[in-house]
MIDOVO-863297 format. One record per residue (C-alpha): residue in one letter; x, y, z; residue number from 1. Coordinates in Angstrom, 2 decimals. Example, Ala and Ser with C-alpha at 12.3 -4.5 7.8 and 13.67 -1.06 7.14 Angstrom:
<nodes>
+------+---------+---------+---------+------+
! resn !       X !       Y !       Z ! resi !
+------+---------+---------+---------+------+
!    A !   12.30 !   -4.50 !    7.80 !    1 !
!    S !   13.67 !   -1.06 !    7.14 !    2 !
+------+---------+---------+---------+------+
</nodes>
This chain:
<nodes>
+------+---------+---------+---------+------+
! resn !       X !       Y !       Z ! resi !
+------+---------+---------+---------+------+
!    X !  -22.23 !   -0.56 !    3.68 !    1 !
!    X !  -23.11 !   -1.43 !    0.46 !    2 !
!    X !  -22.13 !   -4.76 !   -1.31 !    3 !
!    X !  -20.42 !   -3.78 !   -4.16 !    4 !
!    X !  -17.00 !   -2.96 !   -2.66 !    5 !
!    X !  -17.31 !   -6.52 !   -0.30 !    6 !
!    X !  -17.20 !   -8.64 !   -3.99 !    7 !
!    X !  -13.40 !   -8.46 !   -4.55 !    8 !
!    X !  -12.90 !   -9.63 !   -1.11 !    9 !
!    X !  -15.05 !  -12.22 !   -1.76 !   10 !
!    X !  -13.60 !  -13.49 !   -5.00 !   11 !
!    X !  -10.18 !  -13.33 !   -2.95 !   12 !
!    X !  -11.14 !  -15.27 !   -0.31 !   13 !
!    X !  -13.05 !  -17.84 !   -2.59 !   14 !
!    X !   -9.73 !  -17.51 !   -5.07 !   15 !
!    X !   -7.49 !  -18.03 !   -1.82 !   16 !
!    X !   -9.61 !  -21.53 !   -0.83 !   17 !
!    X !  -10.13 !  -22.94 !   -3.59 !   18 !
!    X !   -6.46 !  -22.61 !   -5.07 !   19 !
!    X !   -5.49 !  -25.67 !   -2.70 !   20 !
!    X !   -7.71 !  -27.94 !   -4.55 !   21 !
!    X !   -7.08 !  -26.54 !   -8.01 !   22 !
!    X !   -3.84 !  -28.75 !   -8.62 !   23 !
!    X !   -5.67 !  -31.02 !  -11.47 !   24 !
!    X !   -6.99 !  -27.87 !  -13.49 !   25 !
!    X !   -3.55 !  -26.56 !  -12.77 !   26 !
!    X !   -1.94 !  -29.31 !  -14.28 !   27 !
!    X !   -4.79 !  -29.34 !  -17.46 !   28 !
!    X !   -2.98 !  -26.11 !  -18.09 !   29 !
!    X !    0.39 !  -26.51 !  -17.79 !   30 !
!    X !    0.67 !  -30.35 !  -18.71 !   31 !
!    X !    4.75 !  -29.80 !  -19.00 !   32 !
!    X !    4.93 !  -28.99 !  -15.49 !   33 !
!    X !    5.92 !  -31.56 !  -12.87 !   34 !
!    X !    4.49 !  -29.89 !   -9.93 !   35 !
!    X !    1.83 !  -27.68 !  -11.07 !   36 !
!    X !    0.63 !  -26.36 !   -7.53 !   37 !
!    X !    2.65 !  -24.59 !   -5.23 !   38 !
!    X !    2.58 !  -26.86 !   -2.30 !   39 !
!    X !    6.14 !  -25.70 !   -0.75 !   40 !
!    X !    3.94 !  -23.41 !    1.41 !   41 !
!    X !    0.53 !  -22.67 !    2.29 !   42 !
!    X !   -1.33 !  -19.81 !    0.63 !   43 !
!    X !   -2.70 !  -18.77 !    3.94 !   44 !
!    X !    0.54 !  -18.23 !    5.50 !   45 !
!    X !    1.61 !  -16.50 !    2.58 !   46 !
!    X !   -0.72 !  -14.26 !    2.29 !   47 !
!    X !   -1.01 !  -13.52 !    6.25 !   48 !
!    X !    2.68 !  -12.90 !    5.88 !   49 !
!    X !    1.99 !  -10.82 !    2.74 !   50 !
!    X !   -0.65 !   -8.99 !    4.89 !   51 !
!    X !    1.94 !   -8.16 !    7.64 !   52 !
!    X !    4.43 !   -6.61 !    5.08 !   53 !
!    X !    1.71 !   -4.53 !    3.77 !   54 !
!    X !    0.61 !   -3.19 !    7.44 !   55 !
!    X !    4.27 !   -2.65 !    9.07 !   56 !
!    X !    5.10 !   -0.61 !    5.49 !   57 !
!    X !    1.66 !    1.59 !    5.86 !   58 !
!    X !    2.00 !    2.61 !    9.46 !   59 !
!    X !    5.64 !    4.57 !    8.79 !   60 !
!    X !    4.82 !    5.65 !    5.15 !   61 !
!    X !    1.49 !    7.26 !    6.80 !   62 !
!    X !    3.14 !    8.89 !    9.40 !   63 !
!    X !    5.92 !   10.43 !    6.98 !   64 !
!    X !    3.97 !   11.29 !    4.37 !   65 !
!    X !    1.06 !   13.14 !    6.70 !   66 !
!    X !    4.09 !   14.30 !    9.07 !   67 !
!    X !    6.29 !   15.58 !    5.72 !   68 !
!    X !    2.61 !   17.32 !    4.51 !   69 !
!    X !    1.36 !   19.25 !    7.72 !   70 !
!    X !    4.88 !   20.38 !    7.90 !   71 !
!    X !    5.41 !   21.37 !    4.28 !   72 !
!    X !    1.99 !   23.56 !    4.42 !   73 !
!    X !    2.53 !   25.74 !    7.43 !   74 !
!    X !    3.38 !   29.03 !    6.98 !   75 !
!    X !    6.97 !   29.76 !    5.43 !   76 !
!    X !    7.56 !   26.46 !    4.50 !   77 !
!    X !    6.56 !   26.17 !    0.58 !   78 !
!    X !   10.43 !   25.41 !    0.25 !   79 !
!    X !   10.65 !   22.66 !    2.23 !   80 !
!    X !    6.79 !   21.49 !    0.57 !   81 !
!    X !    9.32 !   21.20 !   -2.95 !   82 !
!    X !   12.06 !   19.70 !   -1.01 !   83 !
!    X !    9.76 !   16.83 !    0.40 !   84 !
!    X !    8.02 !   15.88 !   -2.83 !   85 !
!    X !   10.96 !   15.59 !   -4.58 !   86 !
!    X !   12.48 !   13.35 !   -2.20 !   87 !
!    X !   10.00 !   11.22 !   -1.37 !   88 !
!    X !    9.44 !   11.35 !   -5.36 !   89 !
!    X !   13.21 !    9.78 !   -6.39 !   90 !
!    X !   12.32 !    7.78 !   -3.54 !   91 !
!    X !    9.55 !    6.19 !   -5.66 !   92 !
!    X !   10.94 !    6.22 !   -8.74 !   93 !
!    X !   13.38 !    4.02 !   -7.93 !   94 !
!    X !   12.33 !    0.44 !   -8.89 !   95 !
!    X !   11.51 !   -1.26 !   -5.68 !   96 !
!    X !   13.86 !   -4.22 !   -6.53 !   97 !
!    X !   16.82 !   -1.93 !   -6.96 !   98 !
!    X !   16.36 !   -0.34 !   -3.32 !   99 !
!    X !   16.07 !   -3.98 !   -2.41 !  100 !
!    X !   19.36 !   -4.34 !   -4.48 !  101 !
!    X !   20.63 !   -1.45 !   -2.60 !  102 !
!    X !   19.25 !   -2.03 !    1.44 !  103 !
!    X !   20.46 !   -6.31 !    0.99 !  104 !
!    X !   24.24 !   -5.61 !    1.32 !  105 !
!    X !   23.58 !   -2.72 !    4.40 !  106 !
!    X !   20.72 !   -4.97 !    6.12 !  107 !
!    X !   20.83 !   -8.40 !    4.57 !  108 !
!    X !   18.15 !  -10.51 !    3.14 !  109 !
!    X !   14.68 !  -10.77 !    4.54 !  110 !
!    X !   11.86 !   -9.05 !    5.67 !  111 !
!    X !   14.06 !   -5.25 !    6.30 !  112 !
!    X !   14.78 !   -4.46 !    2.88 !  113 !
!    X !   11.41 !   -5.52 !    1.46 !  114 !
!    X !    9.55 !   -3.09 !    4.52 !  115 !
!    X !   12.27 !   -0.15 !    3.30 !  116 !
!    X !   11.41 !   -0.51 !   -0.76 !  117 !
!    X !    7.69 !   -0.32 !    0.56 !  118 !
!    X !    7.75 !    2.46 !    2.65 !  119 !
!    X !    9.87 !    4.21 !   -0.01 !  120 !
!    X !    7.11 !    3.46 !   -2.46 !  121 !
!    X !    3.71 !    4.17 !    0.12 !  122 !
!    X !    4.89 !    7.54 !    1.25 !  123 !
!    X !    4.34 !    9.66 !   -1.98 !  124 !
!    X !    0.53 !    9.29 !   -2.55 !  125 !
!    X !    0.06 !    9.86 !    1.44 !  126 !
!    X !    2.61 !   13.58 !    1.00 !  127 !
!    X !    0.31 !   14.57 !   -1.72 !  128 !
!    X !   -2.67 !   13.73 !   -0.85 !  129 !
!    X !   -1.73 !   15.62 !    2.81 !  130 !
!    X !   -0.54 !   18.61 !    1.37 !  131 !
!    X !   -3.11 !   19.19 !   -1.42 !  132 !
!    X !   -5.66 !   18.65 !    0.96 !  133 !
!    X !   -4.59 !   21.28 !    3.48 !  134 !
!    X !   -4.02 !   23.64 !    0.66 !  135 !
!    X !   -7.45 !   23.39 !   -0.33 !  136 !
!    X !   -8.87 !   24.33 !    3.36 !  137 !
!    X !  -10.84 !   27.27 !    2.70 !  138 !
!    X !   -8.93 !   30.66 !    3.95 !  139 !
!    X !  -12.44 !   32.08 !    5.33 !  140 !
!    X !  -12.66 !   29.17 !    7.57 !  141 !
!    X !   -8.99 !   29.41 !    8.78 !  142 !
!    X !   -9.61 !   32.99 !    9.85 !  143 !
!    X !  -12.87 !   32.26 !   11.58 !  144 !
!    X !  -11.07 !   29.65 !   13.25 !  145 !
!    X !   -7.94 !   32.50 !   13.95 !  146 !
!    X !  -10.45 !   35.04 !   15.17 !  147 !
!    X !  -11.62 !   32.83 !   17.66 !  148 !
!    X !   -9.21 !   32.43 !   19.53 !  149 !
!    X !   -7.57 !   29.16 !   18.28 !  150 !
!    X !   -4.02 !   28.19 !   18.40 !  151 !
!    X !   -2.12 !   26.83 !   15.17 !  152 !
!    X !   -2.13 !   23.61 !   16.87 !  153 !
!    X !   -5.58 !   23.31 !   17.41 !  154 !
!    X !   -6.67 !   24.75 !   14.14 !  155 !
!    X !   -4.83 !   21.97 !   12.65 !  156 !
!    X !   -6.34 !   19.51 !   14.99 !  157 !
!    X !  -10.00 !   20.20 !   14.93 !  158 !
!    X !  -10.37 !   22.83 !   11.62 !  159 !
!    X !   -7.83 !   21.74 !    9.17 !  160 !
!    X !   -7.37 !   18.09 !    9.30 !  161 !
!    X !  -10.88 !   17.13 !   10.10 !  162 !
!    X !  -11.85 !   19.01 !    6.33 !  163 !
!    X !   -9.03 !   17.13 !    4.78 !  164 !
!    X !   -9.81 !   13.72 !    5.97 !  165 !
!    X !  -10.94 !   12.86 !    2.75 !  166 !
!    X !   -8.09 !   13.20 !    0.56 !  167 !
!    X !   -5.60 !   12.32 !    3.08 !  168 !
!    X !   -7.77 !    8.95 !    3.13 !  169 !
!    X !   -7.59 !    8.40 !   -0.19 !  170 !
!    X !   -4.02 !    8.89 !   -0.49 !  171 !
!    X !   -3.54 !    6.10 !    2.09 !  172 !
!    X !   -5.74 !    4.07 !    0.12 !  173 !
!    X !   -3.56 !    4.17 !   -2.96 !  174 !
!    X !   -1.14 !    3.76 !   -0.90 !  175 !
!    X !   -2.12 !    0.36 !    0.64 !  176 !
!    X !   -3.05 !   -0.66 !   -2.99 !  177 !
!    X !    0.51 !   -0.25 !   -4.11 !  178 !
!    X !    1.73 !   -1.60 !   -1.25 !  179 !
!    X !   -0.17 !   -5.24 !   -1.55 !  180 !
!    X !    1.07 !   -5.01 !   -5.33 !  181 !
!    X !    4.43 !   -4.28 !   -4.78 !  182 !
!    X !    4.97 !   -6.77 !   -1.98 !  183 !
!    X !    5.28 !   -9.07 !   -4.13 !  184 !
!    X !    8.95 !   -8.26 !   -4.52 !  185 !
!    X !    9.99 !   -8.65 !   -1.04 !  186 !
!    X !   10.67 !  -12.43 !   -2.53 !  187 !
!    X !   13.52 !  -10.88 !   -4.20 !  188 !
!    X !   15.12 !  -10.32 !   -0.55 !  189 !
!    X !   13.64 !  -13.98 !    0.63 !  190 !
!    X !   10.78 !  -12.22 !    2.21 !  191 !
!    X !    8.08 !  -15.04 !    2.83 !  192 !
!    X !    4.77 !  -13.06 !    0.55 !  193 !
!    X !    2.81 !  -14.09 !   -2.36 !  194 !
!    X !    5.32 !  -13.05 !   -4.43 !  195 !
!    X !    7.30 !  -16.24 !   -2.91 !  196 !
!    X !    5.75 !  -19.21 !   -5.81 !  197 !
!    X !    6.18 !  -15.93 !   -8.45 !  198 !
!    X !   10.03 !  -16.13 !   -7.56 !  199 !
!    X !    9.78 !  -19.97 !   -7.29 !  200 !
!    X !    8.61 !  -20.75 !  -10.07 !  201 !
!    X !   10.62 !  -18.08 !  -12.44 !  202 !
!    X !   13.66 !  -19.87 !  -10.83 !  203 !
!    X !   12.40 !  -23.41 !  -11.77 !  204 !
!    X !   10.54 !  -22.86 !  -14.81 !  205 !
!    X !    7.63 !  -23.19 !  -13.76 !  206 !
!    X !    4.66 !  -20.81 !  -15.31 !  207 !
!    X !    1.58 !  -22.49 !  -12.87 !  208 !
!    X !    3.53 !  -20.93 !   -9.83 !  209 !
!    X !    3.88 !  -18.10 !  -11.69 !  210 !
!    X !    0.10 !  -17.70 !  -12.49 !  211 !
!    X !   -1.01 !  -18.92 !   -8.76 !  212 !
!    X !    1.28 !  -15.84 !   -7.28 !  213 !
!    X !    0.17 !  -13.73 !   -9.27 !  214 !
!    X !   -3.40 !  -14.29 !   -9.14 !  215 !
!    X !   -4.07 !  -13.91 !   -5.78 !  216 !
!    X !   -1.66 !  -10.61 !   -5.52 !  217 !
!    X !   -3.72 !   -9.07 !   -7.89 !  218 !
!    X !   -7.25 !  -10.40 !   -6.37 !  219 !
!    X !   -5.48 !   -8.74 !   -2.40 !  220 !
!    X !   -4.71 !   -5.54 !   -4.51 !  221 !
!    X !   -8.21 !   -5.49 !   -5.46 !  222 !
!    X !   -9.87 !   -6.53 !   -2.07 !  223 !
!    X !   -8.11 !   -4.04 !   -0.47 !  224 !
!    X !   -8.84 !   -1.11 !   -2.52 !  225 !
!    X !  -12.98 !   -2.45 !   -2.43 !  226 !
!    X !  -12.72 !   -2.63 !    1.14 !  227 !
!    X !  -10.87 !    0.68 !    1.90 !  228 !
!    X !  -13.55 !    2.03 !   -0.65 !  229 !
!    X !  -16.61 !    1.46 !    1.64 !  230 !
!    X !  -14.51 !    2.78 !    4.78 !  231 !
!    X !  -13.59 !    6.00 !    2.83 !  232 !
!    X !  -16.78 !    6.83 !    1.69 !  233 !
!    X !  -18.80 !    7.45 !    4.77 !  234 !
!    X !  -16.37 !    9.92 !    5.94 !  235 !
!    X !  -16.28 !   11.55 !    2.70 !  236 !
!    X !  -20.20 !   11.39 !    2.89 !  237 !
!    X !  -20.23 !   13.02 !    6.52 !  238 !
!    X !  -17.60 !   15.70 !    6.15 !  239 !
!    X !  -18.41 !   19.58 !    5.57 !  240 !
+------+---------+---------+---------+------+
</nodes>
């Protein structure tokens, strides 16, 4: 693995440990402010918490989006390929903080809306990236794979999927990206994230919390896209 894609993770980490300590340059910069660092919790927890909301949005907006994709591409079913994508489409178009809006009043505040605004979000790169990968499976290797004997199931299992790893990895890796970015939000429903001093401090005036939050969202969003980087590659290296 090379070290290129490790340096945002880095620069995260180093961001998320030195933060703690950065209350004087903090307070160089916003001399106004009363409390320039966030102290009300620790970054750590917030971003392990933040970390959690990303992972238990990813797991369900992976398995609809590849789910929604295998089934939109099997035979007969280009209808339901333009029903899916358009769903999962107005799904994402709608501003995360109004399906938070939305899910509060049906599921209260918390951690549930936040997870259903991010699964609404994660799913559409993953349907896209499924089906235009398993439309792009060559139709010579399908009917070598036919005239052997296979079944549909297995051709999907060991002939179609296999080639369209790829994609369908990079789909999920825009997908995570988007995810740790739009986390942030789940503050809106009182969701505990690194979006939590962004929220803080808009409430209390305060532009240092501000900065802090959003600093170290950003620095995640890039760490995670370095890091799924170098485990995308090598597959993409290794397949046909």
């Amino acid at each position: 693995m090379r070290l290129a894609p490790l340096l945002p993770a880095a620069l995260f980490l180093a961001a998320l440990l030195a933060l703690p300590l950065a209350g004087p340059t903090f307070g160089a910069l916003f001399p106004d402010v009363a409390e320039p660092l966030y102290r009300r919790e620790s970054f750590i927890a917030l971003t392990l918490s933040h970390a959690w909301l990303v992972l238990a949005s990813l797991v369900p907006a992976a398995v609809t989006g590849i789910g929604l994709g295998v089934a939109a591409t099997r035979p007969g079913a280009r209808e339901m390929r333009v029903i899916a994508d358009a769903l999962v489409g107005f799904a994402q178009a709608v501003p995360p903080v109004a399906i938070i809006a939305i899910a509060v009043p049906v599921v209260g505040f918390g951690v549930t809306p936040s997870l259903i605004a991010l699964v609404c979000y994660a799913t559409l790169p993953v349907l896209r990236a499924t089906t235009g990968a398993l439309a792009t499976v060559p139709t010579d290797v399908l009917d070598a794979a036919r005239g052997s004997g296979m079944t549909p199931r297995q051709m999907l299992f060991q002939v179609e999927l296999p080639l369209a790893a790829p994609p369908i990895l990079a789909g999920l890796r825009v997908a995570a990206v988007l995810a740790v970015a739009t986390a942030a939000v789940g503050a809106v429903a009182g969701a505990s994230c690194l979006g939590t001093p962004i929220i803080a401090g808009l409430v209390n005036g305060n532009p240092a919390w501000v900065v802090q939050g959003a600093v170290l969202t950003g620095l995640m969003a890039f760490a995670v896209d370095g890091l799924l980087g170098a485990l995308v590659r090598p597959v993409s290296a290794s397949s046909p």
